[in-house]
PDB file with SEQRES, HELIX, SHEET and CRYST1 records, atoms N, CA, C and O in Angstrom:
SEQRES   1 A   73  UNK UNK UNK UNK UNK UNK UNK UNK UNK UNK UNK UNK UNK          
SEQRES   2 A   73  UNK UNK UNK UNK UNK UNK UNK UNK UNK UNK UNK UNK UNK          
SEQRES   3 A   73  UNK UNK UNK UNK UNK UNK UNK UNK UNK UNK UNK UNK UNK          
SEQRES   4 A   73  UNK UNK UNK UNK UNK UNK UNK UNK UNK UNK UNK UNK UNK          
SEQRES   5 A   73  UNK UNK UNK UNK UNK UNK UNK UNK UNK UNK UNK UNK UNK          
SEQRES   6 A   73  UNK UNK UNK UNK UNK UNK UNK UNK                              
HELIX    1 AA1 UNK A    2  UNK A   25  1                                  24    
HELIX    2 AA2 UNK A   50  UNK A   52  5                                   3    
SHEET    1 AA1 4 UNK A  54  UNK A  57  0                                        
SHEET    2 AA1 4 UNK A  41  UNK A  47 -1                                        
SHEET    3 AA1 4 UNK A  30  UNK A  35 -1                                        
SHEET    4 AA1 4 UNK A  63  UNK A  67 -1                                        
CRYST1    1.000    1.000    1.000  90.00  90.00  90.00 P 1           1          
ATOM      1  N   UNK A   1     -47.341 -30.630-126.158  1.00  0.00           N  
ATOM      2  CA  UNK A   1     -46.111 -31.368-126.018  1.00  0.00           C  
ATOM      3  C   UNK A   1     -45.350 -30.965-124.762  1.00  0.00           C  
ATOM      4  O   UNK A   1     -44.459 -31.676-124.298  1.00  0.00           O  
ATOM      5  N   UNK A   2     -45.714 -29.833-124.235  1.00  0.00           N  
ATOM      6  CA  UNK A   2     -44.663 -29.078-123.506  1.00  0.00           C  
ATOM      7  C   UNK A   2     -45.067 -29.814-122.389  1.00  0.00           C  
ATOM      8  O   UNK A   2     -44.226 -30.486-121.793  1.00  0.00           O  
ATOM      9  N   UNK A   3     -46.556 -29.779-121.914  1.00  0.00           N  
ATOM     10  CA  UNK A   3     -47.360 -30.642-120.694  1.00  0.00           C  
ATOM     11  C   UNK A   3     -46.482 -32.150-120.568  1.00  0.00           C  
ATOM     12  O   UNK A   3     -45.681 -32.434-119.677  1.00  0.00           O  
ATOM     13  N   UNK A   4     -46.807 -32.833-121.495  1.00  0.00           N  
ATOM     14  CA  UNK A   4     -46.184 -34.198-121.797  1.00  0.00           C  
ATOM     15  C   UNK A   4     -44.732 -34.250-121.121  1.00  0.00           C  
ATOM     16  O   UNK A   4     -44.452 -35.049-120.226  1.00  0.00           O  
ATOM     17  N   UNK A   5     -44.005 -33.482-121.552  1.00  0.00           N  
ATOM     18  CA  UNK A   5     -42.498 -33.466-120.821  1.00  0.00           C  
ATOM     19  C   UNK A   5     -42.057 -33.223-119.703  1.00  0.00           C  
ATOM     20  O   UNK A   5     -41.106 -33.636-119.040  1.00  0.00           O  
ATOM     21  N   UNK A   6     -42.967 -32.398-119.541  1.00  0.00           N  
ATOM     22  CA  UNK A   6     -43.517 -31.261-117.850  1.00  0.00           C  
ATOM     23  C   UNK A   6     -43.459 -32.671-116.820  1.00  0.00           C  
ATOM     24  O   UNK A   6     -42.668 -32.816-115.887  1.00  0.00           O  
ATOM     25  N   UNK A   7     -44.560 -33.699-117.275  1.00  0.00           N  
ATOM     26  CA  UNK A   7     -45.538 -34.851-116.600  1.00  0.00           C  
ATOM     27  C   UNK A   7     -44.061 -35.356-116.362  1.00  0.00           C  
ATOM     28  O   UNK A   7     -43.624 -35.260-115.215  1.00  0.00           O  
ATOM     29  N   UNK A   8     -43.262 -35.880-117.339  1.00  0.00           N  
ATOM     30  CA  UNK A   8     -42.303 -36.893-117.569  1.00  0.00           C  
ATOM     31  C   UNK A   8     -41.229 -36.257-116.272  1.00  0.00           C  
ATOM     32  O   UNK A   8     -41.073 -36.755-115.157  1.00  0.00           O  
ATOM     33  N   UNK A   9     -40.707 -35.261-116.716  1.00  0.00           N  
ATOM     34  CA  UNK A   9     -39.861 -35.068-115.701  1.00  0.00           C  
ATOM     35  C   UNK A   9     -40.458 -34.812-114.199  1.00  0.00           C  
ATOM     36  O   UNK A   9     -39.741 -35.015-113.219  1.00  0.00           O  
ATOM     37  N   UNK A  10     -41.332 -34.516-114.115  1.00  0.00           N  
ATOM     38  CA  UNK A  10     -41.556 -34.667-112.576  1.00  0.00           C  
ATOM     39  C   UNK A  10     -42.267 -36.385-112.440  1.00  0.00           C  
ATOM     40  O   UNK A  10     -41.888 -36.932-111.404  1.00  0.00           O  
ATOM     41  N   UNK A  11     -42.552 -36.651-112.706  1.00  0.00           N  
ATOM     42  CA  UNK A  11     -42.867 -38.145-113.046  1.00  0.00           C  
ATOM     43  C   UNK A  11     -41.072 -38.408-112.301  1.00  0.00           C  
ATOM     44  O   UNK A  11     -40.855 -38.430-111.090  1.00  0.00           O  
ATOM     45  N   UNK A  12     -40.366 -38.520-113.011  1.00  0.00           N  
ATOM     46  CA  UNK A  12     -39.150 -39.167-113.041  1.00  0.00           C  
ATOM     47  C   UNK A  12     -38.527 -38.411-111.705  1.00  0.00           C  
ATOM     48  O   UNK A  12     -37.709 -39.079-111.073  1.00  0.00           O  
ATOM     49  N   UNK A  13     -38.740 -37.485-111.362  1.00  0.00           N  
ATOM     50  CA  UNK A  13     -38.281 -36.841-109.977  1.00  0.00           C  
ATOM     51  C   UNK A  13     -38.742 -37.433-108.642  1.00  0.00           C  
ATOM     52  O   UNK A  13     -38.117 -37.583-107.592  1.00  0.00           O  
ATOM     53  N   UNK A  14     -39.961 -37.717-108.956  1.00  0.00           N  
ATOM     54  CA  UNK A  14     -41.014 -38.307-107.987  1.00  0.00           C  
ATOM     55  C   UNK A  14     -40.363 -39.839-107.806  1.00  0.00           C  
ATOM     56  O   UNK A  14     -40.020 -40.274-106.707  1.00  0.00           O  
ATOM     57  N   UNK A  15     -40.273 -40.412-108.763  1.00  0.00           N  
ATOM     58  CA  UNK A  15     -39.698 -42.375-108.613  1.00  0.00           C  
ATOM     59  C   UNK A  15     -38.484 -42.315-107.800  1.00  0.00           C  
ATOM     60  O   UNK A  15     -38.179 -42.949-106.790  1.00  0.00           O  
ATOM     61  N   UNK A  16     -37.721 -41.219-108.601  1.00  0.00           N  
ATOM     62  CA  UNK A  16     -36.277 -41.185-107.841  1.00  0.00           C  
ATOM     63  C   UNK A  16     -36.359 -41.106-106.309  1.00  0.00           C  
ATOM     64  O   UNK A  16     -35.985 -41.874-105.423  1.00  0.00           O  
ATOM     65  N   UNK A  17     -37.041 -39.790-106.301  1.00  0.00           N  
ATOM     66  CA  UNK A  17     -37.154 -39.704-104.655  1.00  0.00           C  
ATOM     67  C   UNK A  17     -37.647 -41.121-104.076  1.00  0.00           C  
ATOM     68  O   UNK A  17     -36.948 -41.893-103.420  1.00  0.00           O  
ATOM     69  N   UNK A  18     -38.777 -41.279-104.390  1.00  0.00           N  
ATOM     70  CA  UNK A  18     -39.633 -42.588-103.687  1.00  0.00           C  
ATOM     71  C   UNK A  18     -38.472 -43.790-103.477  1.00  0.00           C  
ATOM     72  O   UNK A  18     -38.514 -44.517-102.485  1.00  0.00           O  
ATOM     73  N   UNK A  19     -37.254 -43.949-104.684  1.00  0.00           N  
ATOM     74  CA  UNK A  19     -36.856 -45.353-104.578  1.00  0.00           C  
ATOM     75  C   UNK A  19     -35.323 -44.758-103.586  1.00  0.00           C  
ATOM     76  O   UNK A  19     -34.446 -45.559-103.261  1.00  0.00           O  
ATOM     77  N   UNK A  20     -35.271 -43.620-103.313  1.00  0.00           N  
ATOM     78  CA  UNK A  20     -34.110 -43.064-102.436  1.00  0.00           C  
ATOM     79  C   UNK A  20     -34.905 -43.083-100.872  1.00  0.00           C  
ATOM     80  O   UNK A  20     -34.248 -43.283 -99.851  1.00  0.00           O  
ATOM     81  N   UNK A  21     -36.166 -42.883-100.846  1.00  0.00           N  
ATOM     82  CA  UNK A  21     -37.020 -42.851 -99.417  1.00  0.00           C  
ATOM     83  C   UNK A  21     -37.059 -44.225 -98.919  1.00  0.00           C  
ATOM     84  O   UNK A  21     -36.926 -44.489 -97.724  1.00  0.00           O  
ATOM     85  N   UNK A  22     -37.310 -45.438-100.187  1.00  0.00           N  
ATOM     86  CA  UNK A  22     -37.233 -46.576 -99.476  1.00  0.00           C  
ATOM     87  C   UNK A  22     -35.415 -47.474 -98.937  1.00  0.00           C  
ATOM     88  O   UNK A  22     -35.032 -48.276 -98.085  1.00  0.00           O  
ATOM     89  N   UNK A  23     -35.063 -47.006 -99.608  1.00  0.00           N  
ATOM     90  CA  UNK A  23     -33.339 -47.185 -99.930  1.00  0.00           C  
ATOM     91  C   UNK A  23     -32.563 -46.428 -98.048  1.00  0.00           C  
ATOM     92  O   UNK A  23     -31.688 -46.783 -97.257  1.00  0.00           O  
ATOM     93  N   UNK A  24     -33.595 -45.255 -98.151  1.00  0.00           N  
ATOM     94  CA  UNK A  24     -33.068 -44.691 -96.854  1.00  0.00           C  
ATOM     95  C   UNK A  24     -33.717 -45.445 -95.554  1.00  0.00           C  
ATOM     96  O   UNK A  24     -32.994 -45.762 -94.609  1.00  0.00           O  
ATOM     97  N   UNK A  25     -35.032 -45.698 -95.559  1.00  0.00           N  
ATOM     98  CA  UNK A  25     -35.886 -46.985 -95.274  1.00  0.00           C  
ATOM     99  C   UNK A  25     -35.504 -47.921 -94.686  1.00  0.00           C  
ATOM    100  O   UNK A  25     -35.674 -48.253 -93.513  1.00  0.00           O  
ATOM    101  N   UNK A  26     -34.852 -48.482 -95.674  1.00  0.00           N  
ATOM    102  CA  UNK A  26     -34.380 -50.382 -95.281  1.00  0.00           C  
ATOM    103  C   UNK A  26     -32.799 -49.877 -94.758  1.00  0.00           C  
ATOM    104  O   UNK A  26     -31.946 -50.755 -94.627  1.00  0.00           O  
ATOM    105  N   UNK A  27     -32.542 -48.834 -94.547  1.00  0.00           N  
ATOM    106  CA  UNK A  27     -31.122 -48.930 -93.848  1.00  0.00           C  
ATOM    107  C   UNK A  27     -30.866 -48.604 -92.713  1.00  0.00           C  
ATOM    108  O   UNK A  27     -29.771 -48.583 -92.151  1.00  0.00           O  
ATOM    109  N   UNK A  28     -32.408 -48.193 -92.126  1.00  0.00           N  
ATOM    110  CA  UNK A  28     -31.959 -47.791 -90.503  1.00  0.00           C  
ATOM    111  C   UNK A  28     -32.931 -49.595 -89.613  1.00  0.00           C  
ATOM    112  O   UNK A  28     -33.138 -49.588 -88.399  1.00  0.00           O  
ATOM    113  N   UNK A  29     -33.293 -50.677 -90.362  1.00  0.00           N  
ATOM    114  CA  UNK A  29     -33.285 -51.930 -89.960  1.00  0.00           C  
ATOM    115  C   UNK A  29     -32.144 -52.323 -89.486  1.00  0.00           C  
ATOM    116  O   UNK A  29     -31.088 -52.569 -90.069  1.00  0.00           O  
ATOM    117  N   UNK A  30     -32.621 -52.393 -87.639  1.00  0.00           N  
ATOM    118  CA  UNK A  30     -31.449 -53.202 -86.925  1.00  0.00           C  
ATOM    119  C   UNK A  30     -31.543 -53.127 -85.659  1.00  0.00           C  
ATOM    120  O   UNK A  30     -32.496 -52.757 -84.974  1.00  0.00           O  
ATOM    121  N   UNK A  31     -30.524 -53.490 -85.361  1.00  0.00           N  
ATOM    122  CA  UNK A  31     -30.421 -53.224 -83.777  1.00  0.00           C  
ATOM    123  C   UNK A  31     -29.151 -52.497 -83.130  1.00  0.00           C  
ATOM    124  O   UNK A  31     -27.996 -52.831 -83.396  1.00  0.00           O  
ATOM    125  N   UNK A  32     -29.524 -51.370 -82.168  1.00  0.00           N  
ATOM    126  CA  UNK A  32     -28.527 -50.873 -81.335  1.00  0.00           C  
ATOM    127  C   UNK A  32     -27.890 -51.858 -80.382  1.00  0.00           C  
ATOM    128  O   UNK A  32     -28.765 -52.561 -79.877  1.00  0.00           O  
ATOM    129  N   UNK A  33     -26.589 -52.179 -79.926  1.00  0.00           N  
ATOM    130  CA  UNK A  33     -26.627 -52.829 -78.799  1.00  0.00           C  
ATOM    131  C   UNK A  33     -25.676 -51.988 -77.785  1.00  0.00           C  
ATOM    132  O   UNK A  33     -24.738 -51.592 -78.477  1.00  0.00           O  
ATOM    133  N   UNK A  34     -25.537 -51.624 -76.690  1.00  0.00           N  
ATOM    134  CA  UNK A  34     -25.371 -51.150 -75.783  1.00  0.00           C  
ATOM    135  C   UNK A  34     -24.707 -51.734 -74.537  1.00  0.00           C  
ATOM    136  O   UNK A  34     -25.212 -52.643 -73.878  1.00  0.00           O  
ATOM    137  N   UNK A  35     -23.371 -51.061 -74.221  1.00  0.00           N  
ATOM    138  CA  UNK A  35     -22.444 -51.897 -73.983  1.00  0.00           C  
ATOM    139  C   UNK A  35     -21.977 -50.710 -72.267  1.00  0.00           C  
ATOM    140  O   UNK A  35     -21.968 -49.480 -72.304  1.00  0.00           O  
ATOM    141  N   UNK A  36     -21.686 -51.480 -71.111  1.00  0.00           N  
ATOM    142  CA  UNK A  36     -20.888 -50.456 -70.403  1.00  0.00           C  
ATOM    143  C   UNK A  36     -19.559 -50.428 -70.554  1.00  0.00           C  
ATOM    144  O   UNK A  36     -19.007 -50.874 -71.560  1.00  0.00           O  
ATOM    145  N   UNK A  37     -18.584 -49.600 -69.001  1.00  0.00           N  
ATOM    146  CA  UNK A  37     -17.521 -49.368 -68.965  1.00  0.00           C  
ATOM    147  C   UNK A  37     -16.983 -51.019 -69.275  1.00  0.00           C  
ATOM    148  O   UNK A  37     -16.208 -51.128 -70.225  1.00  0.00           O  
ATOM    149  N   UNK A  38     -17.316 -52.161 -68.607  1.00  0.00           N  
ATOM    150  CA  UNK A  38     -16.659 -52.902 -68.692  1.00  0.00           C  
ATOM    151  C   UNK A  38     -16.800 -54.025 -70.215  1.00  0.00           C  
ATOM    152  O   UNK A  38     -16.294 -55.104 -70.525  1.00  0.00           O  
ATOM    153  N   UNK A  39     -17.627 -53.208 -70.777  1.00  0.00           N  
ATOM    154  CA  UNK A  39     -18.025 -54.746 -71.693  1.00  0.00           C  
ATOM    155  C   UNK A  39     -19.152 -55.121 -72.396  1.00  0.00           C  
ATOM    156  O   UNK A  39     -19.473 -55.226 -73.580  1.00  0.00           O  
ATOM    157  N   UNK A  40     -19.858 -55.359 -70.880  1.00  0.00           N  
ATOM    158  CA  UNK A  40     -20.810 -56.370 -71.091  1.00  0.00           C  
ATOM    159  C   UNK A  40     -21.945 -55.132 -71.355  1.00  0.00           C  
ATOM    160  O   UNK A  40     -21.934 -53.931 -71.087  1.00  0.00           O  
ATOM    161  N   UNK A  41     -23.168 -56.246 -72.178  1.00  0.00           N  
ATOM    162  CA  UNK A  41     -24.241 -55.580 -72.250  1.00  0.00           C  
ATOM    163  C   UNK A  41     -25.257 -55.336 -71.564  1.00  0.00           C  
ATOM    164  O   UNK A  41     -25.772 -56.145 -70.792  1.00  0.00           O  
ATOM    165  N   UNK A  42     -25.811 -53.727 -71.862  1.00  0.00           N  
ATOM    166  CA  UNK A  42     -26.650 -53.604 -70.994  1.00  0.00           C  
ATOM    167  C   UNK A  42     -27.944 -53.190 -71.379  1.00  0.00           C  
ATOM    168  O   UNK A  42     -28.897 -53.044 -70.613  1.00  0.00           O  
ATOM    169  N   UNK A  43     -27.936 -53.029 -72.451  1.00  0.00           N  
ATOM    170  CA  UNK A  43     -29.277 -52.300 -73.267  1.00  0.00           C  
ATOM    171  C   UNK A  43     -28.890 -53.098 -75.012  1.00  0.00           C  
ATOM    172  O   UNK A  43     -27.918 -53.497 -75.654  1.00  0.00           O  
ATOM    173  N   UNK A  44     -30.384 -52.964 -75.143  1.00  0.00           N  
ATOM    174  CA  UNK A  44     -31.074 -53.197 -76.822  1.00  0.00           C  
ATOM    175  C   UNK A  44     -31.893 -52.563 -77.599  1.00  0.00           C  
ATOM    176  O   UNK A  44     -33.030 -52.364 -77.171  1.00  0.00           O  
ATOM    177  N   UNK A  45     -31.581 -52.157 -78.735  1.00  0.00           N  
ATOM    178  CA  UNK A  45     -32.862 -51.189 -78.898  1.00  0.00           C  
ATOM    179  C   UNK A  45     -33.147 -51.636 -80.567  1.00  0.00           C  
ATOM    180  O   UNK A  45     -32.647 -50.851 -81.373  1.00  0.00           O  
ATOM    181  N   UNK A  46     -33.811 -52.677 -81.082  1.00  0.00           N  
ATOM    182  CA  UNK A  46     -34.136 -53.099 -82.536  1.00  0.00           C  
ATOM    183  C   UNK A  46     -35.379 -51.991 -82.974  1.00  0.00           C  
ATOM    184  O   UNK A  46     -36.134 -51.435 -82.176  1.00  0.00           O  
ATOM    185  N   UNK A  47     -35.375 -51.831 -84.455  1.00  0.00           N  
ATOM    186  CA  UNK A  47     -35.991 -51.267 -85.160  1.00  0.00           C  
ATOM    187  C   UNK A  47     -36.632 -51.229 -86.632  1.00  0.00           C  
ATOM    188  O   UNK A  47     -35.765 -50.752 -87.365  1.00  0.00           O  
ATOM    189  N   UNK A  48     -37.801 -51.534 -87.383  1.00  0.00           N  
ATOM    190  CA  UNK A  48     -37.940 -51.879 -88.360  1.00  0.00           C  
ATOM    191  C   UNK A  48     -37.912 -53.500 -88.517  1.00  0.00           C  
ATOM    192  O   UNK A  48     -37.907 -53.874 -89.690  1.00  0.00           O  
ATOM    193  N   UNK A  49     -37.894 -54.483 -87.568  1.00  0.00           N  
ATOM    194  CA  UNK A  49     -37.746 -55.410 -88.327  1.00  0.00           C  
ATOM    195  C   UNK A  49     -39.548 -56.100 -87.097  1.00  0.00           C  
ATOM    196  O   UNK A  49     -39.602 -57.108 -86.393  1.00  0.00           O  
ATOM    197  N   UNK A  50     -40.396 -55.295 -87.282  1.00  0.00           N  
ATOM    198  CA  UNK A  50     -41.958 -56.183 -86.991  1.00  0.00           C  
ATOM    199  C   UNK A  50     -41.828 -56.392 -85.683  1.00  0.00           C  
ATOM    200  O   UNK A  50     -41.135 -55.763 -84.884  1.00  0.00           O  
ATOM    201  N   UNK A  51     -42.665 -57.486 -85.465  1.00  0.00           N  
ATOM    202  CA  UNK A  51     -42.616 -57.992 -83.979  1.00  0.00           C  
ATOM    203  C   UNK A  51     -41.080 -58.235 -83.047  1.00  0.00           C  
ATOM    204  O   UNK A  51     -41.193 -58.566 -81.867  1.00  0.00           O  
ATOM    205  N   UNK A  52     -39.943 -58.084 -83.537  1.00  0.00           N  
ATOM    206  CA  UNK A  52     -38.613 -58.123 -83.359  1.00  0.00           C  
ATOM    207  C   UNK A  52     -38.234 -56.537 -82.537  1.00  0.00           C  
ATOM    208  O   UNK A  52     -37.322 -56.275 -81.754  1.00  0.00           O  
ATOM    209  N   UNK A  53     -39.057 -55.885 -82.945  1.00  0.00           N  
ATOM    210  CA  UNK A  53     -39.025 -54.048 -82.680  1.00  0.00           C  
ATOM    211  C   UNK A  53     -39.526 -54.003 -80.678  1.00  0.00           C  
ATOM    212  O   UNK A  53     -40.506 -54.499 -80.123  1.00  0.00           O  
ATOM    213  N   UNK A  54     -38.432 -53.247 -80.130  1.00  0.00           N  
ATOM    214  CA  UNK A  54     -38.621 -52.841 -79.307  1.00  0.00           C  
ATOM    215  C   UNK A  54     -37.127 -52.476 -78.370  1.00  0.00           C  
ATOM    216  O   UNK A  54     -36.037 -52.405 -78.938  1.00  0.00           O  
ATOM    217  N   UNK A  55     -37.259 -52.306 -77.161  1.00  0.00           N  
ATOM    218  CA  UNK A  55     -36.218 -51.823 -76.206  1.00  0.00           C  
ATOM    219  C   UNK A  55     -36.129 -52.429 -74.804  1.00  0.00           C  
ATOM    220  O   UNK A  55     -37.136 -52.724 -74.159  1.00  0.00           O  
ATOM    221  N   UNK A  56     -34.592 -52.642 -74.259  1.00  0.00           N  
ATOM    222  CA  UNK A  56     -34.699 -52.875 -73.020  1.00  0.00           C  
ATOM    223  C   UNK A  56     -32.963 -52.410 -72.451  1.00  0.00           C  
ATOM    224  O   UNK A  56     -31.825 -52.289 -72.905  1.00  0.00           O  
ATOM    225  N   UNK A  57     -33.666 -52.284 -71.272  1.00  0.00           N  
ATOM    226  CA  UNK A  57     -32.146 -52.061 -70.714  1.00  0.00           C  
ATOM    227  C   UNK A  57     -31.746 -50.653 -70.778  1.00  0.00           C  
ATOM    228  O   UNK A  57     -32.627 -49.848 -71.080  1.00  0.00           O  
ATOM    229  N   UNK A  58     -30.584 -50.229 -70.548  1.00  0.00           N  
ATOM    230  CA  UNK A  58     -29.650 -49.197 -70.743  1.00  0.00           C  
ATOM    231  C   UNK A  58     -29.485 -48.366 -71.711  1.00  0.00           C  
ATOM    232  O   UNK A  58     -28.681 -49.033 -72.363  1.00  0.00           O  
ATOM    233  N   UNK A  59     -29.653 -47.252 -72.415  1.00  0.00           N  
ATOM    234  CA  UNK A  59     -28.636 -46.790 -73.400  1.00  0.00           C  
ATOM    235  C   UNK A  59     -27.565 -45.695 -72.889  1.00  0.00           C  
ATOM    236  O   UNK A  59     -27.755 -44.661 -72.247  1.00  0.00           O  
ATOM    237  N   UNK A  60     -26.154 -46.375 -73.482  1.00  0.00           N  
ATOM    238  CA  UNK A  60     -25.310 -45.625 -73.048  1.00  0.00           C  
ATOM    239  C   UNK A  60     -24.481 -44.800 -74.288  1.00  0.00           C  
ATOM    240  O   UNK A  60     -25.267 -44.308 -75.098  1.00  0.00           O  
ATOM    241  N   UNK A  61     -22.969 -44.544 -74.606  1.00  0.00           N  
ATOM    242  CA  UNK A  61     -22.113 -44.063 -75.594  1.00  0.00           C  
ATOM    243  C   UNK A  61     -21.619 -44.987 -75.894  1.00  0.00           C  
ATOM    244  O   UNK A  61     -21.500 -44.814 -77.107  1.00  0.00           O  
ATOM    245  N   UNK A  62     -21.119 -46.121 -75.630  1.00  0.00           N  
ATOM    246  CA  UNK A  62     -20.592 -47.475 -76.030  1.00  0.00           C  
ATOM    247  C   UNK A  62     -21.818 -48.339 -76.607  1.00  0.00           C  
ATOM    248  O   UNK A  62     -22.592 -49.186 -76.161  1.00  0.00           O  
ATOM    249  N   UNK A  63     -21.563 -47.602 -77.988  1.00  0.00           N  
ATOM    250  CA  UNK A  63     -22.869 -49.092 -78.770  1.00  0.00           C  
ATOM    251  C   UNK A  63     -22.505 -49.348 -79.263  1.00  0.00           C  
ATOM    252  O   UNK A  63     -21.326 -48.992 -79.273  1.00  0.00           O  
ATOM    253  N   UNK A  64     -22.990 -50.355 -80.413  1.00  0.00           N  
ATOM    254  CA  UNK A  64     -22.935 -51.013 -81.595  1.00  0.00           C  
ATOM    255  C   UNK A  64     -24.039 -51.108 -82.606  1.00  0.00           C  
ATOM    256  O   UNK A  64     -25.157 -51.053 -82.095  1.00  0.00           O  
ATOM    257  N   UNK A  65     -24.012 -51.236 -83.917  1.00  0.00           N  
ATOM    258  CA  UNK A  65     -25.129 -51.083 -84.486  1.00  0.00           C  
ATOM    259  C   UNK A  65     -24.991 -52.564 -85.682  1.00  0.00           C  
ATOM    260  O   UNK A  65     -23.909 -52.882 -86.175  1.00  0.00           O  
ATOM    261  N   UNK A  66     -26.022 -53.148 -85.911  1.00  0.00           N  
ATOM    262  CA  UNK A  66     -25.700 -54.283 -86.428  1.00  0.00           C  
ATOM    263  C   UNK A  66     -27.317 -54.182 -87.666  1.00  0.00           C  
ATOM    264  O   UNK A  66     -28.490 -54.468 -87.423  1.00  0.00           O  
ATOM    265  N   UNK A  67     -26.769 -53.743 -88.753  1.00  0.00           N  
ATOM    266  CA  UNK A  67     -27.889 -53.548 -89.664  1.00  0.00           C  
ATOM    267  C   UNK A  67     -28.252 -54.761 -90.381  1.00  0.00           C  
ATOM    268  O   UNK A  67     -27.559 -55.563 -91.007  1.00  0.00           O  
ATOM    269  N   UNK A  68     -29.554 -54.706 -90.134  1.00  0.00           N  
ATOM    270  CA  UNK A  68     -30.430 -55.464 -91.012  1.00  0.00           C  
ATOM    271  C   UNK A  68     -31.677 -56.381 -89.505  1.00  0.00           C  
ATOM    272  O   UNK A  68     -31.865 -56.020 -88.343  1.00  0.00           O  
ATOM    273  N   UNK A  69     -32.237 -57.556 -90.263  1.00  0.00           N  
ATOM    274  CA  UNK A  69     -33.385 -58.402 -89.256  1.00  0.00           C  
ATOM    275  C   UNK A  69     -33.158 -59.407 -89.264  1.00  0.00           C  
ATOM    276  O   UNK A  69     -33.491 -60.171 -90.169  1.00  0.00           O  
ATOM    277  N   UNK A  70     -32.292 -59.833 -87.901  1.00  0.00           N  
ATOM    278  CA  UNK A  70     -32.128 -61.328 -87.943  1.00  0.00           C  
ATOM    279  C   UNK A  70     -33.122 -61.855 -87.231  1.00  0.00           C  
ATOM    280  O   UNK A  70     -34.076 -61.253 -86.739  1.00  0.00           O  
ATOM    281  N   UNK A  71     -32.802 -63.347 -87.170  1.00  0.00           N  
ATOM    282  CA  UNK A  71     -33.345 -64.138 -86.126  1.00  0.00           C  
ATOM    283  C   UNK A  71     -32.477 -64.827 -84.836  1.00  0.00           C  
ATOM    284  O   UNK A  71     -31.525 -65.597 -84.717  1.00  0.00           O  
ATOM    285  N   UNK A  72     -33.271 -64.175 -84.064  1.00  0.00           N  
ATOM    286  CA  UNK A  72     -31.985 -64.378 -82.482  1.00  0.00           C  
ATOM    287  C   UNK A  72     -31.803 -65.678 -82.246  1.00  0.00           C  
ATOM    288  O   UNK A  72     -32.825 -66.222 -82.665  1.00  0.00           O  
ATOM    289  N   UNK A  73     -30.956 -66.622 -81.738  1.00  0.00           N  
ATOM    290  CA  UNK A  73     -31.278 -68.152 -81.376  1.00  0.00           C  
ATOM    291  C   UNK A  73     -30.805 -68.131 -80.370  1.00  0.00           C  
ATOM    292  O   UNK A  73     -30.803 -69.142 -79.667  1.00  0.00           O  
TER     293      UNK A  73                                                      
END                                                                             
């Protein structure tokens, strides 16, 4: 019996983690955007969202972060 409970609680330790790993996961989906002194943009840096993933431009201290995977138009 003791095994059985043993299983269960690490069983149940293990899901938790896993559904906190994906939870931590889907929250760094997005994009940096990157801004200078005056404004305008100068850099991009998306992440997690597939063929959408990559970088250009600048990174500076003036960003923005815009979570999740859109579609640009």
């Amino acid at each position: 019996m003791r095994r059985i409970g043993m299983f269960a609680a690490v069983f149940a330790v293990a899901l938790a983690g896993s559904v906190s790993f994906n939870a931590l996961a889907n929250s760094w989906q997005g994009t940096w955007y990157y801004y200078n002194a005056e404004g305008a943009q100068v850099g991009k840096w998306t992440a997690g969202c597939g063929a959408a993933d990559g970088r250009w431009g600048t990174v500076t201290e003036n960003k923005r972060f815009v979570q999740g995977c859109a579609v640009e138009s």
